[in-house]
Biopython code that builds the backbone (N, CA, C, O; Angstrom):
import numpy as np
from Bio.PDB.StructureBuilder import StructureBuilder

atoms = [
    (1, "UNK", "N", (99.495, 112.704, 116.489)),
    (1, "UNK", "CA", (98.216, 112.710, 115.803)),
    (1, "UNK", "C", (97.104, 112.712, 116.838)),
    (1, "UNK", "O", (97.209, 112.087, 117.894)),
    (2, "UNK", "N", (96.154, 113.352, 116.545)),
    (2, "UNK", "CA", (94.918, 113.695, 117.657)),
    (2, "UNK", "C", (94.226, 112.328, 117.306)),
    (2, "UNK", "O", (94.325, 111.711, 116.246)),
    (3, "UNK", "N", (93.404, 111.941, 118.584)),
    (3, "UNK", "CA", (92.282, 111.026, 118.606)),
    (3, "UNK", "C", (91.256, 111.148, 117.570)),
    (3, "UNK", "O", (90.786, 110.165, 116.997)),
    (4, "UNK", "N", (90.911, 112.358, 117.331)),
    (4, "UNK", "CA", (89.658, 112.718, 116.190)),
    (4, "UNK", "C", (90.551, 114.030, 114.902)),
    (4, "UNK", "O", (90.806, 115.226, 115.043)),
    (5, "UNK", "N", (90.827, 112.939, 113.574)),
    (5, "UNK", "CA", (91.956, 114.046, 112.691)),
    (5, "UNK", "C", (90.842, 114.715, 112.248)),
    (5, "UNK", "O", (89.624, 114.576, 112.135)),
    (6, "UNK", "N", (92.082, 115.806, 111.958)),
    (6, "UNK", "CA", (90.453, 116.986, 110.871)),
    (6, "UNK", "C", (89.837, 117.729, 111.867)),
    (6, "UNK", "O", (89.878, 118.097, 113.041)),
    (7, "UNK", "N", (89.114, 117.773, 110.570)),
    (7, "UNK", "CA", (87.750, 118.907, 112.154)),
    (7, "UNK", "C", (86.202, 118.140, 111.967)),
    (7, "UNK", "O", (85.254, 118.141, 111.180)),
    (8, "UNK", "N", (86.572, 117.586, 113.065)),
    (8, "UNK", "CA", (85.584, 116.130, 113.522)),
    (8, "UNK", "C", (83.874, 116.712, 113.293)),
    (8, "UNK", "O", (82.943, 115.926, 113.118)),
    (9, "UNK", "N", (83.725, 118.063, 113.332)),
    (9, "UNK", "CA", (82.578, 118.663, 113.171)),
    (9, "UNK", "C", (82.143, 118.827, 111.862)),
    (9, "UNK", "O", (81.012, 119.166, 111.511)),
    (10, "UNK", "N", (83.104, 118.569, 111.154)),
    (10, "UNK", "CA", (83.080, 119.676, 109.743)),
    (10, "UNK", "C", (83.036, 117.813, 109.204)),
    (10, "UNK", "O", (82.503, 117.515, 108.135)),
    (11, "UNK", "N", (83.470, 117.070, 109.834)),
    (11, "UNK", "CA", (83.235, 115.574, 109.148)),
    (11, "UNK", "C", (82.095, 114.845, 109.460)),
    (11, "UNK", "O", (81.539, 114.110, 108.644)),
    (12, "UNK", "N", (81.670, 115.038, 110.760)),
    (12, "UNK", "CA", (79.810, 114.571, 111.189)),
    (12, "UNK", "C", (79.234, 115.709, 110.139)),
    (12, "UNK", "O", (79.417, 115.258, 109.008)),
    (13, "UNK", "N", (78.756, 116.705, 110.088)),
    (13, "UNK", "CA", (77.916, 117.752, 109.293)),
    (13, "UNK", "C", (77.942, 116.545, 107.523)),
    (13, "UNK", "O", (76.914, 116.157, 106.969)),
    (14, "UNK", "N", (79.473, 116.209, 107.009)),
    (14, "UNK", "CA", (79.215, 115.706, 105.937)),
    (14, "UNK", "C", (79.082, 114.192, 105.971)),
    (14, "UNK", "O", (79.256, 113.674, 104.868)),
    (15, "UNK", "N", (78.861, 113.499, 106.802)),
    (15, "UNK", "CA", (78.104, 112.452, 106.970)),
    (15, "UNK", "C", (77.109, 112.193, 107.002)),
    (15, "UNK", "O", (76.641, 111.097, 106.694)),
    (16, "UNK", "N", (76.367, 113.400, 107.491)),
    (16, "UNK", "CA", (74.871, 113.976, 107.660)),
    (16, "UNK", "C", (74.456, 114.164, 106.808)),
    (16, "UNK", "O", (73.402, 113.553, 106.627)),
    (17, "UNK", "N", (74.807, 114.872, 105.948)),
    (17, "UNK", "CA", (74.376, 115.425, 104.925)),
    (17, "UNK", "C", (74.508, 114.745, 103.483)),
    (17, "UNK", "O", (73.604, 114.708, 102.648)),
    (18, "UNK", "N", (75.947, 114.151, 103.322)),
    (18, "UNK", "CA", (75.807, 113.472, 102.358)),
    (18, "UNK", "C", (75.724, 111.734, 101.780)),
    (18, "UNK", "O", (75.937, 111.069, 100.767)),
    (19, "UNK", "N", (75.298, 111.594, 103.090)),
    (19, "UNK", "CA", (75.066, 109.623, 103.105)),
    (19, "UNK", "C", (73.750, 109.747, 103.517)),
    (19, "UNK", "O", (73.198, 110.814, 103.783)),
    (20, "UNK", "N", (73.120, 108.347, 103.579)),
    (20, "UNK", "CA", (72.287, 107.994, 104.206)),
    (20, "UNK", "C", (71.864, 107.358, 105.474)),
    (20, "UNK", "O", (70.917, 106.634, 105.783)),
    (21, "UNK", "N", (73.386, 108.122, 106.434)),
    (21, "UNK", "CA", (74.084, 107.292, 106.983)),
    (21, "UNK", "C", (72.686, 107.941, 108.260)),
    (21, "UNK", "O", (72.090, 109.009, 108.121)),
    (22, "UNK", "N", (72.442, 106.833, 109.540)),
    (22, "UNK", "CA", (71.660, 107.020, 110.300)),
    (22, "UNK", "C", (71.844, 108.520, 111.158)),
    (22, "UNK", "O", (72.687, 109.073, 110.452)),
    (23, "UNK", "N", (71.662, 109.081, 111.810)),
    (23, "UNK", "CA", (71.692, 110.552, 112.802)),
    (23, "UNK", "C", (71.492, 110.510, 113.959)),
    (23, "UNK", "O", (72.119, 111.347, 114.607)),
    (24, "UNK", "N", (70.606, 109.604, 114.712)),
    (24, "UNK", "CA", (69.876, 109.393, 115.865)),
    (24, "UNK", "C", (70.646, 109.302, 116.850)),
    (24, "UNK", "O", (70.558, 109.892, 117.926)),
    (25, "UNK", "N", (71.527, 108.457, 116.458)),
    (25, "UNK", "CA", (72.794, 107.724, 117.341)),
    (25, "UNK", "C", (74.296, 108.409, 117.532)),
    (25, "UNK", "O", (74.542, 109.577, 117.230)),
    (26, "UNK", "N", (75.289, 107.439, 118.109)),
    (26, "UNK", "CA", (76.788, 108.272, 118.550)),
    (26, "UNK", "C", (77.308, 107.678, 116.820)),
    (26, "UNK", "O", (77.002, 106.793, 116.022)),
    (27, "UNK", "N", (78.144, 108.683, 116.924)),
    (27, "UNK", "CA", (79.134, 108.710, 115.528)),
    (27, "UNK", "C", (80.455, 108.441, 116.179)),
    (27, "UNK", "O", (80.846, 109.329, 116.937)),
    (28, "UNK", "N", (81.152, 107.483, 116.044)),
    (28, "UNK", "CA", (82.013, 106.580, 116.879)),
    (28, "UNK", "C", (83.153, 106.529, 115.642)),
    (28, "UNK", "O", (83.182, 105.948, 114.557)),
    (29, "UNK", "N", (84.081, 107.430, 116.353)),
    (29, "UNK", "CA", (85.357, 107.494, 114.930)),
    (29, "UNK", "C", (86.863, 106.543, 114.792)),
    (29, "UNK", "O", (87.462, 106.646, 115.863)),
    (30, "UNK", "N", (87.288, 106.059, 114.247)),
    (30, "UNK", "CA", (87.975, 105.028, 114.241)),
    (30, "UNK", "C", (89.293, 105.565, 112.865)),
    (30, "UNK", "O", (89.114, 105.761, 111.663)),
    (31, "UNK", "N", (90.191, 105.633, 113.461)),
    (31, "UNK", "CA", (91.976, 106.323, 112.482)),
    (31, "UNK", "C", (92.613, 105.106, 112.616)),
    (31, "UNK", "O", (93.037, 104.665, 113.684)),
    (32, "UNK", "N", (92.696, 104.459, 111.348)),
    (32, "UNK", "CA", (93.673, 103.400, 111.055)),
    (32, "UNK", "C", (94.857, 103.951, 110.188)),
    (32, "UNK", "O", (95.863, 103.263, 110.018)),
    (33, "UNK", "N", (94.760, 104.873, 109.785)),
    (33, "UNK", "CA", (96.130, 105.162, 109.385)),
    (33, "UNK", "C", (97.172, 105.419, 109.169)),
    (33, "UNK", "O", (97.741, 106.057, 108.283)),
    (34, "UNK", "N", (97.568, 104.706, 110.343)),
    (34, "UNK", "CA", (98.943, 104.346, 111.108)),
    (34, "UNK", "C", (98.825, 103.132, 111.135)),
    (34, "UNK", "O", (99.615, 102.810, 112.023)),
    (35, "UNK", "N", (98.159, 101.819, 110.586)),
    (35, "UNK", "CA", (98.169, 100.297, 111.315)),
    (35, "UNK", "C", (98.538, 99.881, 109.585)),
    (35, "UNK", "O", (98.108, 100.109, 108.454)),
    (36, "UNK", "N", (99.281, 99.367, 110.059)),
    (36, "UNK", "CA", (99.716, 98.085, 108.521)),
    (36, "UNK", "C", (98.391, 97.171, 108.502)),
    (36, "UNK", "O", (97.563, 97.028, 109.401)),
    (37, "UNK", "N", (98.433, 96.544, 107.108)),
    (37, "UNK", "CA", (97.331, 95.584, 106.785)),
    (37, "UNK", "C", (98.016, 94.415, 107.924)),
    (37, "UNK", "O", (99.039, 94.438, 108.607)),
    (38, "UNK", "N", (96.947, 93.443, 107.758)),
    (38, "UNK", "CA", (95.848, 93.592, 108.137)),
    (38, "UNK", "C", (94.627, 94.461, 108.922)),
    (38, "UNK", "O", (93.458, 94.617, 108.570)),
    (39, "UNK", "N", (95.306, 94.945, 110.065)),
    (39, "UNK", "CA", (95.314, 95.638, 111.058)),
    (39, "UNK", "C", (93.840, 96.434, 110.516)),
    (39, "UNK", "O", (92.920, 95.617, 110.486)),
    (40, "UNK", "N", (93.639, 97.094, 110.313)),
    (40, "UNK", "CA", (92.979, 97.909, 109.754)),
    (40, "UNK", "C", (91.630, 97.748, 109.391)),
    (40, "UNK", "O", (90.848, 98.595, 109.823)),
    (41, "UNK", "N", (91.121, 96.693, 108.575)),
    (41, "UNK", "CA", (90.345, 95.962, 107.877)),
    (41, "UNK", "C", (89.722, 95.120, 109.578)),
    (41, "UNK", "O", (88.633, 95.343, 110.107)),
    (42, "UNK", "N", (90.526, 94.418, 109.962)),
    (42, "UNK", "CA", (90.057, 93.877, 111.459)),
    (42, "UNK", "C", (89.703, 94.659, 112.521)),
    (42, "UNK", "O", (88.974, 94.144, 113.369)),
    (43, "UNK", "N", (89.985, 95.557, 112.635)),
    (43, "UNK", "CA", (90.091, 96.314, 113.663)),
    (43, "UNK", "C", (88.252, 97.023, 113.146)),
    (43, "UNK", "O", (87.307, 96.753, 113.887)),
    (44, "UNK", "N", (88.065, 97.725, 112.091)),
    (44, "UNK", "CA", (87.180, 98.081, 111.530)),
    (44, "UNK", "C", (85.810, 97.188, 111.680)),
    (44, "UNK", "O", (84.727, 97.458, 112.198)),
    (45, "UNK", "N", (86.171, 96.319, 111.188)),
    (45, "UNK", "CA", (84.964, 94.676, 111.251)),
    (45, "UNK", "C", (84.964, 94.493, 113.008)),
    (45, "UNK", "O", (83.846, 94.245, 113.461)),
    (46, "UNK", "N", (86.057, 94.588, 113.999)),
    (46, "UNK", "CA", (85.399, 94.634, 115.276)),
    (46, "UNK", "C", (84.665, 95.714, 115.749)),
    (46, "UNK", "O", (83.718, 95.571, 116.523)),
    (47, "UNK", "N", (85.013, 96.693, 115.366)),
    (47, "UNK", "CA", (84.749, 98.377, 115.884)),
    (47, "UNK", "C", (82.515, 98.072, 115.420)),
    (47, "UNK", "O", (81.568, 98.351, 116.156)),
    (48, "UNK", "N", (82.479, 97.414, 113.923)),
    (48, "UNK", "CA", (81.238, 97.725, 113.344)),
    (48, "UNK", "C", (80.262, 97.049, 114.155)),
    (48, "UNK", "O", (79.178, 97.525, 114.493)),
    (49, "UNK", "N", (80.897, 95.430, 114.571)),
    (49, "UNK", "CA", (80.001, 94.496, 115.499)),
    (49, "UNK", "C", (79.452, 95.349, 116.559)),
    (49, "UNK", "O", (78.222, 95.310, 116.602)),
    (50, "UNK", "N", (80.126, 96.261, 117.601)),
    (50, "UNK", "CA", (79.850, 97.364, 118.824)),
    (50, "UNK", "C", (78.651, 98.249, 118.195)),
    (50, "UNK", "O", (77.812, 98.822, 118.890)),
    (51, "UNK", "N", (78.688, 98.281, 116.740)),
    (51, "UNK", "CA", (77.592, 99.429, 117.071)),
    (51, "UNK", "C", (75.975, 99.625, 117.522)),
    (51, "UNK", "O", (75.355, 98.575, 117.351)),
    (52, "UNK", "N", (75.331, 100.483, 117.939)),
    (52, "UNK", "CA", (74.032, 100.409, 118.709)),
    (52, "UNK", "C", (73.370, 100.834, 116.949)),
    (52, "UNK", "O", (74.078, 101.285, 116.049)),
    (53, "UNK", "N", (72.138, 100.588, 116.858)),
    (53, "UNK", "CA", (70.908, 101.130, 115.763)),
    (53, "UNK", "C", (71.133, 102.945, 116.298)),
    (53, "UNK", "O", (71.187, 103.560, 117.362)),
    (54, "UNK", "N", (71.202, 103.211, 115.029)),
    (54, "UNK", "CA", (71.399, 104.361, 114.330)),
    (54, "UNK", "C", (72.864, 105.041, 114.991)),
    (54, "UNK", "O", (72.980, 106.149, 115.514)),
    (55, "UNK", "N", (73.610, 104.307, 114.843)),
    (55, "UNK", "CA", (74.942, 104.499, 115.331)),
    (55, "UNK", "C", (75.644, 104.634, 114.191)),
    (55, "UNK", "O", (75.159, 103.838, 113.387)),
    (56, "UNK", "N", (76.725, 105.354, 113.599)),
    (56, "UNK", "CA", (77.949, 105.188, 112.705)),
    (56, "UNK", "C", (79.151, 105.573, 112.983)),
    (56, "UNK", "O", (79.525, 106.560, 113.617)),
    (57, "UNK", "N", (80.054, 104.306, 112.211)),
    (57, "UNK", "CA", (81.086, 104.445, 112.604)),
    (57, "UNK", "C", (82.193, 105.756, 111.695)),
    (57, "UNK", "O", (81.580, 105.842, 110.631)),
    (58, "UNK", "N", (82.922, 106.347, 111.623)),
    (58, "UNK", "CA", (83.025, 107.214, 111.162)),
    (58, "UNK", "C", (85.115, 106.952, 110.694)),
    (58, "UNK", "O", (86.050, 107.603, 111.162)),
    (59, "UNK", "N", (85.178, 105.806, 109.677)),
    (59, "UNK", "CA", (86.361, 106.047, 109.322)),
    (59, "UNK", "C", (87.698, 106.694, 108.807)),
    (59, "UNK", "O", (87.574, 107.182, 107.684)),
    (60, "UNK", "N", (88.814, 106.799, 109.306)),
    (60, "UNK", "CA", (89.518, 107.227, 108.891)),
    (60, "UNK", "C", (90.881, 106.307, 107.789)),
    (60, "UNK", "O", (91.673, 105.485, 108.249)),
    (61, "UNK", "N", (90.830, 106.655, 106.633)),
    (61, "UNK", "CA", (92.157, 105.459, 106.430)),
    (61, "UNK", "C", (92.884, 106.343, 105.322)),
    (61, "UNK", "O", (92.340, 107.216, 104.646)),
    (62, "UNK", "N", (94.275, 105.933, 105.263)),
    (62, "UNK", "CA", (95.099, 106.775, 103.933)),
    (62, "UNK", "C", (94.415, 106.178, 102.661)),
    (62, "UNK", "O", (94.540, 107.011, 101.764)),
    (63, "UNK", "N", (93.861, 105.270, 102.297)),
    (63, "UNK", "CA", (93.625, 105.114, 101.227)),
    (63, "UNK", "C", (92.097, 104.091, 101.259)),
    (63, "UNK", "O", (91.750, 103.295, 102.130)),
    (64, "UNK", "N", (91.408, 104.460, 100.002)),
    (64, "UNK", "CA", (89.861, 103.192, 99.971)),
    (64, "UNK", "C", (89.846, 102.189, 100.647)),
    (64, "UNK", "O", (90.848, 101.485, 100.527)),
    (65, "UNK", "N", (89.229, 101.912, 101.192)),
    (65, "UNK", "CA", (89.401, 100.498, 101.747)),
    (65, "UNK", "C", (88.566, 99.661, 100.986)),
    (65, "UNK", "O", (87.420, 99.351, 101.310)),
    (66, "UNK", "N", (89.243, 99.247, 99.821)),
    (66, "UNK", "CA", (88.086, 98.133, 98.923)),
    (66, "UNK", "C", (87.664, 97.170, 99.592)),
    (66, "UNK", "O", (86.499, 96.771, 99.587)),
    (67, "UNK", "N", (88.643, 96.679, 100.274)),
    (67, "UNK", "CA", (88.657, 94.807, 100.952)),
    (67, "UNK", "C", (87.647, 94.960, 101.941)),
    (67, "UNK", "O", (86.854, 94.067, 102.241)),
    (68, "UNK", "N", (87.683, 96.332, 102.552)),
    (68, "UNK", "CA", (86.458, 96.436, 103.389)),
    (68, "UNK", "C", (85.412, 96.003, 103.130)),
    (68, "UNK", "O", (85.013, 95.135, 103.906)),
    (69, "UNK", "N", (84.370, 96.433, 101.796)),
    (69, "UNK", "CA", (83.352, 97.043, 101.373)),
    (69, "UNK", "C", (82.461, 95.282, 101.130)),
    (69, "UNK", "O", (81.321, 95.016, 101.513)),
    (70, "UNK", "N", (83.207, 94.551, 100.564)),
    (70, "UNK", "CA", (82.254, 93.214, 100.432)),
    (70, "UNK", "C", (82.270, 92.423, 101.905)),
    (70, "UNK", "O", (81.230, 91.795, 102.099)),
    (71, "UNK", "N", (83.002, 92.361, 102.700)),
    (71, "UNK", "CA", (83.193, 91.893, 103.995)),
    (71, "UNK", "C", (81.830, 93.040, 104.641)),
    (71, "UNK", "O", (80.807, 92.512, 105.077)),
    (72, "UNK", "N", (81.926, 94.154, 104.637)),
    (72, "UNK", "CA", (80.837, 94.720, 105.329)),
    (72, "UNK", "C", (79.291, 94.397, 104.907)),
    (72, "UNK", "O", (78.270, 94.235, 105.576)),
    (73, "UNK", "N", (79.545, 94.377, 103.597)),
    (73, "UNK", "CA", (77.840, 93.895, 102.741)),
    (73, "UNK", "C", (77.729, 92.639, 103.357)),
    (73, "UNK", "O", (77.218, 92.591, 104.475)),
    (74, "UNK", "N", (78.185, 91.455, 102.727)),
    (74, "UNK", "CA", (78.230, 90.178, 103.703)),
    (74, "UNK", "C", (77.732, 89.961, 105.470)),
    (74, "UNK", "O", (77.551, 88.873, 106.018)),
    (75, "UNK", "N", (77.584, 91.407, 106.141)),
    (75, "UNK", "CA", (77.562, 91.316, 107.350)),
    (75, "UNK", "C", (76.287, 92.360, 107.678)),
    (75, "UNK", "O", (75.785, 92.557, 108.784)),
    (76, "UNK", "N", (76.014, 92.800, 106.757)),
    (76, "UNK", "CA", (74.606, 93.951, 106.634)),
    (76, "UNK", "C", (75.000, 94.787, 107.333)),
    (76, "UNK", "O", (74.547, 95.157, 108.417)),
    (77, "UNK", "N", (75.989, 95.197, 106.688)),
    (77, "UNK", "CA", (76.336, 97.330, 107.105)),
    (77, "UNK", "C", (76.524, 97.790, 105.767)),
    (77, "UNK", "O", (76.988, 97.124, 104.841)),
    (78, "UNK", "N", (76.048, 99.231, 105.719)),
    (78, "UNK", "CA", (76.129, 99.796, 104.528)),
    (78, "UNK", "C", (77.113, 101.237, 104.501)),
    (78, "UNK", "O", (77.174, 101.842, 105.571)),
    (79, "UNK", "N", (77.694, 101.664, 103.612)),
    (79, "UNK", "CA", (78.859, 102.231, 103.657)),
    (79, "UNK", "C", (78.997, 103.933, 102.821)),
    (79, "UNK", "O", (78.231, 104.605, 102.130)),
    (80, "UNK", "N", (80.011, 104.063, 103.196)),
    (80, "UNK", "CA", (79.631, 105.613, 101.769)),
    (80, "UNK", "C", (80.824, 106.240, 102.395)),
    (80, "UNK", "O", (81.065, 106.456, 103.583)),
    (81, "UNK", "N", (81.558, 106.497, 101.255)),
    (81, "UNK", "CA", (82.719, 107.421, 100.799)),
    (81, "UNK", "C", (82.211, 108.964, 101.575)),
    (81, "UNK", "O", (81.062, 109.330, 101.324)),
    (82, "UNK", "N", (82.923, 109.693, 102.343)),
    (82, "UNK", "CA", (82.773, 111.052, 102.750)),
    (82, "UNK", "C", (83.568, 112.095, 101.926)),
    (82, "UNK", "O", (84.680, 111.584, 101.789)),
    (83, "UNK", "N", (83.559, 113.255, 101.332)),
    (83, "UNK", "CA", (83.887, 114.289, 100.851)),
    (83, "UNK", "C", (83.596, 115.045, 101.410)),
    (83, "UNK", "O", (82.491, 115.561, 101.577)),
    (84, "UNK", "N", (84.620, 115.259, 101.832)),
    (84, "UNK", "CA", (84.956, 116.795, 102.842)),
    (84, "UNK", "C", (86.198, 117.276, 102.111)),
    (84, "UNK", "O", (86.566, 116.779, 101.046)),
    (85, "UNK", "N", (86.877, 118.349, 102.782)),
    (85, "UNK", "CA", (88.029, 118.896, 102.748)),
    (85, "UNK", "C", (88.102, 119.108, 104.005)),
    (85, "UNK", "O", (88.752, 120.152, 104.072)),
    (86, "UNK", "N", (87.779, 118.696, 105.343)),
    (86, "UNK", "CA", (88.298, 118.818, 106.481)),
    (86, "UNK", "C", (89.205, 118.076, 107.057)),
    (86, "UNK", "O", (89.732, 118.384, 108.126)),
    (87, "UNK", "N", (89.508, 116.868, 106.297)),
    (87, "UNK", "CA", (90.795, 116.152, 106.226)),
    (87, "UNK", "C", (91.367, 115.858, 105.342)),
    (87, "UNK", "O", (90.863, 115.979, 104.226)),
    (88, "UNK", "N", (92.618, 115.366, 105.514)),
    (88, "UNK", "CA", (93.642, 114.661, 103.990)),
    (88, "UNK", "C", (93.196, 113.275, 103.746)),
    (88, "UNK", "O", (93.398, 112.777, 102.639)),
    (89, "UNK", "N", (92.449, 112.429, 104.934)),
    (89, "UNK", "CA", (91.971, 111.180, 104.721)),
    (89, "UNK", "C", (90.860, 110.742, 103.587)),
    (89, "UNK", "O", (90.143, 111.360, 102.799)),
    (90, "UNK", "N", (91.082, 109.379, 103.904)),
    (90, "UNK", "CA", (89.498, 108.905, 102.893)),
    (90, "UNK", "C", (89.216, 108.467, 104.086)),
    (90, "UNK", "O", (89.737, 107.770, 104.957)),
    (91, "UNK", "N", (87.930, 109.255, 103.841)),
    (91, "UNK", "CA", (87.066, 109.186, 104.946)),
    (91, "UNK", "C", (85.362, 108.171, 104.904)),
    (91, "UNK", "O", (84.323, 108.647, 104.446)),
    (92, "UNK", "N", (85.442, 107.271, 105.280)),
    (92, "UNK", "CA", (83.858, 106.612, 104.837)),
    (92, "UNK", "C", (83.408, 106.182, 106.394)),
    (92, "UNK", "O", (84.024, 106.122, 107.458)),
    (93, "UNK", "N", (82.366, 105.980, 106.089)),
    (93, "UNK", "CA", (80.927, 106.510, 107.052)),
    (93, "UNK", "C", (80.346, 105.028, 106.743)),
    (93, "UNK", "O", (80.260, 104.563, 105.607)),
    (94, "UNK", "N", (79.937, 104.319, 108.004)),
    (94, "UNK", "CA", (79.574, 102.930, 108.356)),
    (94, "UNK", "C", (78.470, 102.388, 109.110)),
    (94, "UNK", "O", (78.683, 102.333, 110.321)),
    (95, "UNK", "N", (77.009, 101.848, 108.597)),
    (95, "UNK", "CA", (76.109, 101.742, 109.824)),
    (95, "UNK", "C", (75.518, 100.653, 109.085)),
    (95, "UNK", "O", (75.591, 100.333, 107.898)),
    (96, "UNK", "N", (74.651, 99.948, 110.508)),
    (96, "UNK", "CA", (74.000, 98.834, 110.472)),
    (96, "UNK", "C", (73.066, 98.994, 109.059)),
    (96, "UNK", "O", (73.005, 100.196, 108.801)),
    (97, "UNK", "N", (72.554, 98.442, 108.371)),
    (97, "UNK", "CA", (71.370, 97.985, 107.443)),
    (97, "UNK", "C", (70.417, 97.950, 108.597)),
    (97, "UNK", "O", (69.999, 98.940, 109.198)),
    (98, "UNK", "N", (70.153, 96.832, 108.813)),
    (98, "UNK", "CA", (69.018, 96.309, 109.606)),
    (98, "UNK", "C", (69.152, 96.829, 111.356)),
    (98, "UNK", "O", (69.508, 96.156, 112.324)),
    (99, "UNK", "N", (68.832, 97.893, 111.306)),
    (99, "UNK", "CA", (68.737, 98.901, 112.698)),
    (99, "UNK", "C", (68.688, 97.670, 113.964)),
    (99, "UNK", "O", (69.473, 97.789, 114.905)),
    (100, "UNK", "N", (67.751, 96.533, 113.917)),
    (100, "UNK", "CA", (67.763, 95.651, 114.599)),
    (100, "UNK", "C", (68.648, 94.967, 114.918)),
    (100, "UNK", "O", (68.545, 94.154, 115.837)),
    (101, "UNK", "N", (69.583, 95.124, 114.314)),
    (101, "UNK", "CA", (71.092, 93.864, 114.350)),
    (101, "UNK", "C", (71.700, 94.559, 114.808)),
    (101, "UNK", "O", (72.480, 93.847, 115.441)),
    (102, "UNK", "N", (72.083, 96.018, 115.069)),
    (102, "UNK", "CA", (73.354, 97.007, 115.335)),
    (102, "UNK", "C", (72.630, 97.133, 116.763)),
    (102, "UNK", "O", (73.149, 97.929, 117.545)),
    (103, "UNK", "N", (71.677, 96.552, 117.120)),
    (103, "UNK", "CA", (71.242, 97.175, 118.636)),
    (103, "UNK", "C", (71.934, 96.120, 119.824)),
    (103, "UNK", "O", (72.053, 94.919, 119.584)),
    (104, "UNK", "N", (72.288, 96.610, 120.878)),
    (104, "UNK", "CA", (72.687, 95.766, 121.663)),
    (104, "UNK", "C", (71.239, 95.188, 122.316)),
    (104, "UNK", "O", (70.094, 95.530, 122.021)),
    (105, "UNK", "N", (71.707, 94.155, 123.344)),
    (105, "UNK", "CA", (70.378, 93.723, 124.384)),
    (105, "UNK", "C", (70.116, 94.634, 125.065)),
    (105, "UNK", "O", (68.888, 94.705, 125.103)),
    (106, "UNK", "N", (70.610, 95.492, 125.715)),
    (106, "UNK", "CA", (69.533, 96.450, 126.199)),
    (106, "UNK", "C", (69.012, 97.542, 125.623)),
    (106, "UNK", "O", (67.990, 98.023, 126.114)),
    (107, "UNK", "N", (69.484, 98.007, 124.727)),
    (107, "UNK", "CA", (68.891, 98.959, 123.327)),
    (107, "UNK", "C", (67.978, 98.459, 122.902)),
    (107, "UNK", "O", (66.894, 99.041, 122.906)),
    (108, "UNK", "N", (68.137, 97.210, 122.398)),
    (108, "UNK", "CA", (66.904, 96.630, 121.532)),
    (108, "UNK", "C", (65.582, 96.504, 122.670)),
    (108, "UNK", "O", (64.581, 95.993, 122.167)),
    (109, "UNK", "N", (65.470, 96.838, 123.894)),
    (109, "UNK", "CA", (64.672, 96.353, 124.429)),
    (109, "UNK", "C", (63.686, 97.391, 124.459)),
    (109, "UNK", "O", (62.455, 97.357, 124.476)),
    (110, "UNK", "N", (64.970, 98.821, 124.465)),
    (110, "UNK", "CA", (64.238, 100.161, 124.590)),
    (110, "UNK", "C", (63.291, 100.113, 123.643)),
    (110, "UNK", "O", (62.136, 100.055, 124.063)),
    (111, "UNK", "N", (63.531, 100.127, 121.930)),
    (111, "UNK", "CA", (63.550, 100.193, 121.040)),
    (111, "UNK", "C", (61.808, 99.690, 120.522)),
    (111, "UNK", "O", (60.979, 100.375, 119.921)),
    (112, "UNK", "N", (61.688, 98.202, 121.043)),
    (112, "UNK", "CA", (60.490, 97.744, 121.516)),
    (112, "UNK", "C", (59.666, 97.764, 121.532)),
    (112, "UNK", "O", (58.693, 97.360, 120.895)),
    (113, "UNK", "N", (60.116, 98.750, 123.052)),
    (113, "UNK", "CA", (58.792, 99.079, 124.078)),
    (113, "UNK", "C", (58.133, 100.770, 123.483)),
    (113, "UNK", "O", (57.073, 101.349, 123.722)),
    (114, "UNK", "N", (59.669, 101.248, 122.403)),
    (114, "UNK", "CA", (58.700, 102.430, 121.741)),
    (114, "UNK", "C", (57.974, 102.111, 120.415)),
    (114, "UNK", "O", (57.279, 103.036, 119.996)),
    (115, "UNK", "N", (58.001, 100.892, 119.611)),
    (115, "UNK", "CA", (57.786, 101.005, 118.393)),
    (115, "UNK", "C", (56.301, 99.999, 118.530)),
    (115, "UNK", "O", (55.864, 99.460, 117.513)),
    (116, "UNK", "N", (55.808, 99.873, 119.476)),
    (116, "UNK", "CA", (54.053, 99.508, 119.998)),
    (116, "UNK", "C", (53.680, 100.754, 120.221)),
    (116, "UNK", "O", (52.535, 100.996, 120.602)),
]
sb = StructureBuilder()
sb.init_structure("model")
sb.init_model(0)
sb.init_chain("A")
sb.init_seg("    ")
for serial, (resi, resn, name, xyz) in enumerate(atoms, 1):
    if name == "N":
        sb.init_residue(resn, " ", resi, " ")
    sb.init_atom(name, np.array(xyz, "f"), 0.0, 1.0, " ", f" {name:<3s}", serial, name[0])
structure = sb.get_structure()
């Protein structure tokens, strides 16, 4: 199995287009479906903590990840189902709420010094 399943282009374009998911930032892709539970769900919740403001994470899993979806609200990331046909996966698309919280310390500093 490749690092990025599908056609990783044809899956950013519908992230873009059909979420509200941020653009600015890296689209950082993450294939759990190969990891037994737990695995999956954790691995995901560490992957989301890493991200920078306007960053998304760009999941891959064989099936919904419900258990995800209130664990991510609880933590202010917001989420959205992808429809494509460029993969067999369920594919959902993951970014900070509050642009301020997904920034690291030296991002946020950039961030700052542009928004004076």
């Amino acid at each position: 199995m490749s690092a990025e399943p599908g056609d990783s282009a044809a899956v950013e374009r519908a992230v873009a287009e059909r979420t509200e998911a941020p653009t600015e930032g890296e689209t950082v892709v993450l294939d759990v479906r190969n990891l037994g539970p737990p695995k999956p769900l954790r691995e995901t919740l560490e992957r989301v903590e890493r991200l920078g403001g306007g960053d998304v994470l760009v999941q891959y899993n064989d099936r919904s990840p419900q258990f995800l979806f209130p664990r991510l609200e609880d933590r202010g990331y917001a989420y959205a189902a992808v429809e494509t046909d460029a993969t067999e996966a369920t594919v959902t698309a993951i970014w900070p709420t509050d642009r301020e919280k997904g920034l690291s310390d030296d991002r946020a500093g950039e961030d700052d010094a542009t928004a004076t």
